[in-house]
Backbone bond lengths (Angstrom), bond angles and torsions (degrees), N, CA, C in turn:
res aa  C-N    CA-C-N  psi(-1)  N-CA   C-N-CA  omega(-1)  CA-C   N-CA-C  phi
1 X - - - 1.456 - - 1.521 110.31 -
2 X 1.303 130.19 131.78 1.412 132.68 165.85 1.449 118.60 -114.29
3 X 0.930 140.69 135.76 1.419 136.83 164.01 1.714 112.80 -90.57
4 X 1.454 98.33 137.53 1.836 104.58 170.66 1.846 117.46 -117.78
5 X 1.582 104.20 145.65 1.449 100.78 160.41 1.217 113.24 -134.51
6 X 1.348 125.93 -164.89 1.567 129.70 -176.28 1.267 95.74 -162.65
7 X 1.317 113.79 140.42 1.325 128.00 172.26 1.685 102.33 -150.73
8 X 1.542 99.01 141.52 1.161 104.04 -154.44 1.711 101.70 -121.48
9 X 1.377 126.60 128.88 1.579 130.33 -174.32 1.598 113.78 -111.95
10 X 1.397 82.73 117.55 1.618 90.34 -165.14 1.919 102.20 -71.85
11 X 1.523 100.79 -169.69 1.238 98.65 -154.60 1.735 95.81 -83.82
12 X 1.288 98.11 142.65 1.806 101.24 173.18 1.370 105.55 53.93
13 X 1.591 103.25 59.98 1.575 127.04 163.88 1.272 104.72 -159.82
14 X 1.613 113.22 171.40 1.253 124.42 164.15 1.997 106.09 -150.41
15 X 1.352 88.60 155.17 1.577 104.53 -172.75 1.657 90.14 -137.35
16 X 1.560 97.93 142.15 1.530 129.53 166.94 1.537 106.71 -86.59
17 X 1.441 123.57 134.38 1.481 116.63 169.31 1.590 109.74 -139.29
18 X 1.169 127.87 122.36 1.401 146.85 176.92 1.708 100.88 -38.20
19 X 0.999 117.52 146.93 1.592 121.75 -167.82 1.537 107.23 -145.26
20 X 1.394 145.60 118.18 1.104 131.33 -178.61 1.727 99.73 -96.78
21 X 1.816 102.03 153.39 1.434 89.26 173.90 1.592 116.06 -69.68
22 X 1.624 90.43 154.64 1.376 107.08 162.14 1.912 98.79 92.72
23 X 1.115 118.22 -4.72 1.657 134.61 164.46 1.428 105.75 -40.24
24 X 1.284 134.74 131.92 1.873 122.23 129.72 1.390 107.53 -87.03
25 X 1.490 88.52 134.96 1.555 109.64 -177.50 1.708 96.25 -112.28
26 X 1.582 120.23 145.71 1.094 118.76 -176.32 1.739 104.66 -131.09
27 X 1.172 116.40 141.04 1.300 106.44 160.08 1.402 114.74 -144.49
28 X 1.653 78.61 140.67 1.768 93.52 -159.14 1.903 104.75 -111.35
29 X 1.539 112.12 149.13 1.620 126.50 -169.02 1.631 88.12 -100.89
30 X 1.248 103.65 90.70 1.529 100.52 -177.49 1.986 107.55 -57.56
31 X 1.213 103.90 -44.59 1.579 99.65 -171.96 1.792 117.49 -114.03
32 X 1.422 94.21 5.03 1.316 89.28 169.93 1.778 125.73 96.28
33 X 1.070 111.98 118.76 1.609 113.26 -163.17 1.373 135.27 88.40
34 X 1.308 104.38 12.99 1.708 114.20 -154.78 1.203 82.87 -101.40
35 X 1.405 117.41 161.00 1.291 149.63 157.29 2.060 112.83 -93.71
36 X 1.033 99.45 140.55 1.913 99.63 174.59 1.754 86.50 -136.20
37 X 1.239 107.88 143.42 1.280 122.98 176.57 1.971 99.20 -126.63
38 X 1.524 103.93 126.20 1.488 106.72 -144.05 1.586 85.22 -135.75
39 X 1.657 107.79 134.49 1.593 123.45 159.81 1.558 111.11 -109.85
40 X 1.046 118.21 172.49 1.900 121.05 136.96 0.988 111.39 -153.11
41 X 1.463 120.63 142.38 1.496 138.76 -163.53 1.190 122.55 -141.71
42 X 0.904 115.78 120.12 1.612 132.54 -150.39 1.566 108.98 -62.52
43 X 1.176 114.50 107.18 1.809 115.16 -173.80 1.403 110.13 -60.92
44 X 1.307 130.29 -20.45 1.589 126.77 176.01 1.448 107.58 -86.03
45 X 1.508 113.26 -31.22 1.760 96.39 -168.93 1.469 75.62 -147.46
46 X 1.411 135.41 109.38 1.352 158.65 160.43 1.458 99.55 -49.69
47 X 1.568 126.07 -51.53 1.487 125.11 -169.39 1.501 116.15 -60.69
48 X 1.457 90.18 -7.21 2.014 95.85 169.73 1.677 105.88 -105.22
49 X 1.388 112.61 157.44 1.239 112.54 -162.13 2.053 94.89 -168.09
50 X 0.879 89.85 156.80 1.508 110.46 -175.22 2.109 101.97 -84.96
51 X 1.521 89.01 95.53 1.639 92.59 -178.97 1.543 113.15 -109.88
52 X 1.182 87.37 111.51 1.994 112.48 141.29 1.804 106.74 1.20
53 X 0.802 85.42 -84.25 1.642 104.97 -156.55 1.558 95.19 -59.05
54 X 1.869 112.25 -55.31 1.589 99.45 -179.50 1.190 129.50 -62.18
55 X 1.008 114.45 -11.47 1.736 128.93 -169.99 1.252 104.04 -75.25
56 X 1.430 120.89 -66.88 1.528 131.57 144.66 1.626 116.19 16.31
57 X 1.366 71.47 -77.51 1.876 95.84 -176.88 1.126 115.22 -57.27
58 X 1.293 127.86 -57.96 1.243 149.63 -160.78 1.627 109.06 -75.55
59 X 1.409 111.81 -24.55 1.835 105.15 -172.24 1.731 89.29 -137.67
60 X 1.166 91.01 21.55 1.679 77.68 176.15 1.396 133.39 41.07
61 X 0.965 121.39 34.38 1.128 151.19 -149.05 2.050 139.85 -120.28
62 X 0.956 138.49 90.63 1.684 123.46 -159.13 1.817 97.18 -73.59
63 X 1.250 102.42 -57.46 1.322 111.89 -174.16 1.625 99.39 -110.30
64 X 1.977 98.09 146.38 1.444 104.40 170.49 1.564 132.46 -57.00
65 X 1.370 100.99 -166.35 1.378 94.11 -170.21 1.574 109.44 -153.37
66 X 1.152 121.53 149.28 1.995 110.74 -168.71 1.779 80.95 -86.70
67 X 1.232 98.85 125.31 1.460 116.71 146.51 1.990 100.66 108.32
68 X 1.624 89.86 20.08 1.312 90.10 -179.81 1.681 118.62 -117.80
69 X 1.384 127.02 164.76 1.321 97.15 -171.73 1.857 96.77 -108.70
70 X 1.710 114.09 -178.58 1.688 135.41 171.91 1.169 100.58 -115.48
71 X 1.445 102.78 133.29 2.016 110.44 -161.15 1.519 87.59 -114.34
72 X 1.363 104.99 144.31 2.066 105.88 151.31 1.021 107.22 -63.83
73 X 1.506 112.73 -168.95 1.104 151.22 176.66 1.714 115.51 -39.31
74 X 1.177 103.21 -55.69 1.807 113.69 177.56 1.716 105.62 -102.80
75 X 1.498 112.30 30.30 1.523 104.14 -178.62 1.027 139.44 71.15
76 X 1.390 111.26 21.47 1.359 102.44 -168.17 1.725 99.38 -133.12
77 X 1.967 91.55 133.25 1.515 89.73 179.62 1.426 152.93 -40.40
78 X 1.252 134.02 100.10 1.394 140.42 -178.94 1.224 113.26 -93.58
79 X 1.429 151.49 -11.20 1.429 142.92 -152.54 1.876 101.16 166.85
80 X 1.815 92.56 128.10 1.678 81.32 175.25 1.599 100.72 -152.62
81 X 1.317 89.99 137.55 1.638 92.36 -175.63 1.153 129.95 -88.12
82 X 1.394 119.30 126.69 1.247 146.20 -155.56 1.538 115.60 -95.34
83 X 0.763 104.74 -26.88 2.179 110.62 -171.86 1.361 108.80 160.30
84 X 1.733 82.29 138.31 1.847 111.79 -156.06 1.863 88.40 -124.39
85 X 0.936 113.48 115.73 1.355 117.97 157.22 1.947 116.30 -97.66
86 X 1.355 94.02 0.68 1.854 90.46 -171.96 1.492 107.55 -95.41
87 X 1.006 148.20 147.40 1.386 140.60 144.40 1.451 127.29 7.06
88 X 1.659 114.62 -13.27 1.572 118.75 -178.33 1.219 121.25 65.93
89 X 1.326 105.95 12.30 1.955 91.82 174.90 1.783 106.38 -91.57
90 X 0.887 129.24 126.30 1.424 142.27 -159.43 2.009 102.58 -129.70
91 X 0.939 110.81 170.62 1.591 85.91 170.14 2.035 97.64 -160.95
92 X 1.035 135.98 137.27 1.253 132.84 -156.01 1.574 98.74 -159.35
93 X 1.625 110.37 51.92 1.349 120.53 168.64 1.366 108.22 -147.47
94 X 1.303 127.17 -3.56 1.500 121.57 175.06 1.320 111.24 -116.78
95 X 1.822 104.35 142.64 1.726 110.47 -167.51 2.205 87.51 -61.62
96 X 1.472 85.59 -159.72 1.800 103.26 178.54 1.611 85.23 -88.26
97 X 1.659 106.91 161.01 2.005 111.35 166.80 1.637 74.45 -67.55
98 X 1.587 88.92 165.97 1.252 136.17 152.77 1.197 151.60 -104.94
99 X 1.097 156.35 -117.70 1.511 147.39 120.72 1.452 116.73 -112.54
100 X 1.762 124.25 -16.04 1.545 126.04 143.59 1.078 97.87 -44.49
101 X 1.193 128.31 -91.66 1.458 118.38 -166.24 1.149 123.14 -34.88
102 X 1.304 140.21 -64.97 1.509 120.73 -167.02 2.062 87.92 -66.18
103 X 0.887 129.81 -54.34 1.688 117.64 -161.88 1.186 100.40 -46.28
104 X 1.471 127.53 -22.98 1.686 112.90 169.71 0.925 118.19 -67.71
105 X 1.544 130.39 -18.08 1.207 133.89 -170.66 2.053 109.39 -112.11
106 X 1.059 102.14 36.88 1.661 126.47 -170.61 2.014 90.77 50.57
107 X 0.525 129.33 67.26 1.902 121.20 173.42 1.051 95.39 -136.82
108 X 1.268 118.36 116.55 1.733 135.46 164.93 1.321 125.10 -107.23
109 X 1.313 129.74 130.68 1.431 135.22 170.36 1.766 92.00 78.59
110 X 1.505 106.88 33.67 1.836 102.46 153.36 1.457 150.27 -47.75
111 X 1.046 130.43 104.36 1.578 98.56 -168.45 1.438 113.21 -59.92
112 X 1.167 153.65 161.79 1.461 168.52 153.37 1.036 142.47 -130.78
113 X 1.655 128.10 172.40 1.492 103.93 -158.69 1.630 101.46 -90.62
114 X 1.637 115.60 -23.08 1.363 115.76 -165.01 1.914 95.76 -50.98
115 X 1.533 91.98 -62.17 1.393 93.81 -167.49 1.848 114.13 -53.68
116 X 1.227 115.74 -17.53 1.454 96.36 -165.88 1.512 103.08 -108.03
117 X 1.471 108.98 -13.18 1.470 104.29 147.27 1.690 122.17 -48.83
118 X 1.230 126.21 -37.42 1.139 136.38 -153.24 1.790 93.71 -91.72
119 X 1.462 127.07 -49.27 1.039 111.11 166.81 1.680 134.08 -75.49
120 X 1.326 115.51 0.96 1.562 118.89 163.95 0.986 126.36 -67.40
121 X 1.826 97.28 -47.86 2.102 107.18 171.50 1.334 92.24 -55.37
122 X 1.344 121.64 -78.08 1.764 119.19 -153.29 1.658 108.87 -48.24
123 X 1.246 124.43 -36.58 1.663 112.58 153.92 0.953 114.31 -90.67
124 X 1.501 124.48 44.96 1.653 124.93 141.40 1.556 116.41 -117.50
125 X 1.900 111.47 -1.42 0.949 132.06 177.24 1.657 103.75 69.10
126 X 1.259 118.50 53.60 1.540 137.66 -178.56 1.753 102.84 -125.62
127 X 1.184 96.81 155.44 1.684 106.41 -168.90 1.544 89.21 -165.16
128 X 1.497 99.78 111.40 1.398 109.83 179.32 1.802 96.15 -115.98
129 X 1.328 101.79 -178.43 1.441 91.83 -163.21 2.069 101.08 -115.81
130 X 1.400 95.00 -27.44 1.154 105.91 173.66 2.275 113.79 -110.36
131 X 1.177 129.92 168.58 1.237 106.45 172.75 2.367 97.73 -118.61
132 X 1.351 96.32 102.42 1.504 111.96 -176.20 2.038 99.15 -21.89
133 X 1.238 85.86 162.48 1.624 104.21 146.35 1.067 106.87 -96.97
134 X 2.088 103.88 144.32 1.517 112.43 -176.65 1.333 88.06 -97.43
135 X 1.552 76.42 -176.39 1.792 117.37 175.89 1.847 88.75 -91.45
136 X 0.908 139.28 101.77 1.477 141.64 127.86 1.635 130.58 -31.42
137 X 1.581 91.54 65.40 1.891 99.93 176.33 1.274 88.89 -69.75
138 X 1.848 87.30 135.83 1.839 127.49 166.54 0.767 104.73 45.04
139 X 1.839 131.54 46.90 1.477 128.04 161.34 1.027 89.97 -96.37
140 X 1.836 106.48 135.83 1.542 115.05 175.02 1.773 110.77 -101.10
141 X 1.200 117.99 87.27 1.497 115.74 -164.03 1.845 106.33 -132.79
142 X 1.527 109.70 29.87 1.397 118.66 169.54 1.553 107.21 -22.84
143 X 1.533 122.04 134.55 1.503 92.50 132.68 1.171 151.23 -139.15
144 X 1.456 125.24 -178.33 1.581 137.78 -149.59 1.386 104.60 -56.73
145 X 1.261 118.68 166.27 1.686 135.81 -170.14 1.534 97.67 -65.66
146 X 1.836 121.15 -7.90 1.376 102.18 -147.02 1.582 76.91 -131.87
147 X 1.669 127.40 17.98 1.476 129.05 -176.35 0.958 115.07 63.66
148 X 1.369 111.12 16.67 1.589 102.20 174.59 1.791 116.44 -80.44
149 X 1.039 119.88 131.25 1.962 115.53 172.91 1.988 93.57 -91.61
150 X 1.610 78.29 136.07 1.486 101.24 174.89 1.499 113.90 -156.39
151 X 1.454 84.57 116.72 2.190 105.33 -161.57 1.124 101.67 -63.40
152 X 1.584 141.18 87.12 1.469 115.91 147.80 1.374 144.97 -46.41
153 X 1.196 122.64 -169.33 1.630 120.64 146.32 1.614 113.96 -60.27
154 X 1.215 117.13 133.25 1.376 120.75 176.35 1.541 102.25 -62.83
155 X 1.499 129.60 125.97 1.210 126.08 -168.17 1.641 122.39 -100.58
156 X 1.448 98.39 23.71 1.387 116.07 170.00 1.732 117.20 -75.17
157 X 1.170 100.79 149.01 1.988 98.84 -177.68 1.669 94.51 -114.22
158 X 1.099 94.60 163.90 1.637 119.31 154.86 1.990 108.75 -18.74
159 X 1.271 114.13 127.98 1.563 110.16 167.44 1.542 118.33 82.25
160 X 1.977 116.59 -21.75 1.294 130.31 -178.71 1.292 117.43 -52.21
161 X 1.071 143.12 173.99 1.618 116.53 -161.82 1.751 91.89 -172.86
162 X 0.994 129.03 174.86 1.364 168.10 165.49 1.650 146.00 -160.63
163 X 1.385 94.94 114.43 2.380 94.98 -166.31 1.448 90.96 -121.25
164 X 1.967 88.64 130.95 1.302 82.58 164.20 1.483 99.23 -126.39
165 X 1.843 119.97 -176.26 1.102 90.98 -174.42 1.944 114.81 -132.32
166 X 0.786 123.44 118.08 1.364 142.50 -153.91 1.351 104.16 -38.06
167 X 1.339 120.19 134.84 1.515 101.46 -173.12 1.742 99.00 -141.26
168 X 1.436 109.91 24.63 1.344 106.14 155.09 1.619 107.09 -157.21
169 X 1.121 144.10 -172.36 1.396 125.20 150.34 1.182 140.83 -44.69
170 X 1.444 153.36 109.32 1.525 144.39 -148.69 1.512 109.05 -142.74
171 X 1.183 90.92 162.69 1.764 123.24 -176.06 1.479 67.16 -112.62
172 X 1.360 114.00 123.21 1.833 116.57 146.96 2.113 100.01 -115.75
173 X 1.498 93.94 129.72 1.624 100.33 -174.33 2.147 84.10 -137.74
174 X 1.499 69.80 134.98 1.366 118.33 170.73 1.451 142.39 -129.40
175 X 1.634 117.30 107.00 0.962 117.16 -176.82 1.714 111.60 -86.17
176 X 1.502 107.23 162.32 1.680 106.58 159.64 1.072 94.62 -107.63
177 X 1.957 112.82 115.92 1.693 113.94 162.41 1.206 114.40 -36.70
178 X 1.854 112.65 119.20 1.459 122.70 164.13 2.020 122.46 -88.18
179 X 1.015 88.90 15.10 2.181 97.75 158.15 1.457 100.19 -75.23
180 X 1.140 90.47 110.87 1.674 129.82 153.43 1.164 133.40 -91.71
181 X 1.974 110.67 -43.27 1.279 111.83 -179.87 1.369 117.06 -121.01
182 X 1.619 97.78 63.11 1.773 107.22 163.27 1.492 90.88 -179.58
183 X 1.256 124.21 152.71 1.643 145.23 -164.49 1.550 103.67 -66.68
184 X 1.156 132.50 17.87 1.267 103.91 176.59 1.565 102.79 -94.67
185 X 1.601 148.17 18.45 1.224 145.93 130.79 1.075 113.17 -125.66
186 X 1.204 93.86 62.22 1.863 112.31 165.52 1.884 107.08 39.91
187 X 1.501 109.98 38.34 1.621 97.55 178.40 1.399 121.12 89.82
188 X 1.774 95.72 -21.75 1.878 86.18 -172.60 1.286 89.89 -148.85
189 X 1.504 110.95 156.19 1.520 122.53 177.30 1.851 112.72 -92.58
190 X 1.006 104.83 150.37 1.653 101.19 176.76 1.479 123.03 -156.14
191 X 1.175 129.24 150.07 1.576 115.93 -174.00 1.774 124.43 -60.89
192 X 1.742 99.44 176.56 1.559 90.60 -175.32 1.426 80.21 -163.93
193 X 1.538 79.59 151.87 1.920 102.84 -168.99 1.712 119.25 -89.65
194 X 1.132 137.31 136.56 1.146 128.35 162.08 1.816 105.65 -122.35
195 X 1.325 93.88 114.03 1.764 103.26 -172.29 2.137 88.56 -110.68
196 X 1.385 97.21 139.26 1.343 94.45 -179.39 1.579 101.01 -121.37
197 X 0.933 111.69 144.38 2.069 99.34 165.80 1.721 107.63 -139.36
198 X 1.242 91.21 108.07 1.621 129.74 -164.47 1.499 93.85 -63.36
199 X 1.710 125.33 164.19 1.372 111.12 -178.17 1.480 84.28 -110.26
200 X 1.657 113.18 168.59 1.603 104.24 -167.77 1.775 108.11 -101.72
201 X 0.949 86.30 161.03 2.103 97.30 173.63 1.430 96.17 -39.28
């Protein structure tokens, strides 16, 4: 028996969702071009978290890989991805926007992911001390022969999807990238799905 849910993050928000181990979690670009900026954090010991940088290390790796796993802090597996139906551009070198950022760009009182990361934990009743680097689903931000990073349009369509599969207990939080004013969601923000299917009692 398995049980499933879906919860759905509107555009220029993010929601935290409880994850049991051993779950596939999926997240789906309902309309195409969106960016999701994605953590998981360990529901028994919160001070572990799915890091950027160790993962790096650990798979040698810039961008993920289907059939590879995302390590915490001391390396050790928390989350591994299972099946990519999108184009595979993923991106796991840029913090969440902020509100510096858009104020560099004259935009005040932005929504962003730092901040709406920050309100998902606190209505998940989580208090982290730092706010992680995400995983950047379907950010297309390869870079150039000459190291240069350059944000495209996320080159995901409508229905494109990504599951990974939980490999301890998790907080899975998900933002919908709130960039508006530069192409990496094609100009406009839009929702994105997180369907989970729990394994059963």
């Amino acid at each position: 028996m398995t049980s499933s849910s879906e919860t759905v993050v509107a555009p220029q928000s993010g929601r935290a969702v409880p994850v049991p181990r051993g779950s596939l979690v999926q997240v789906v670009d309902l309309e195409g071009h969106q960016v999701g900026d994605m953590w998981a954090i360990d529901r028994a010991d919160p001070s572990r978290w799915l890091s950027t940088a160790h993962t790096r290390d650990r798979t040698e790796r810039l961008f993920p890989k289907t059939g590879t796993a995302f390590t915490d802090q001391v390396g050790a597996p928390i989350l591994r991805l299972v099946a990519d139906t999108s184009p595979g551009m993923h991106d796991m070198l840029y913090p969440p926007c902020n509100s510096p950022l858009y104020e560099s760009a004259g935009l005040f009182d932005h929504p962003n992911c730092h901040d709406n990361f920050l309100t998902a934990v606190s209505e998940a009743g989580l208090t982290l001390p730092v706010v992680p680097d995400p995983v950047n689903l379907f950010q297309n931000s390869n870079p150039g022969p000459d190291g240069s990073l350059d944000v495209g349009v996320a080159a995901s369509e409508a229905g494109d999807s990504i599951t990974f599969e939980a490999l301890r207990d998790l907080w899975f939080v998900l933002t919908s990238c709130s960039v508006d004013n530069w192409p990496t969601n094609d100009h406009r923000c839009t929702p994105l799905a997180i369907r989970v299917t729990a394994p059963g009692a």
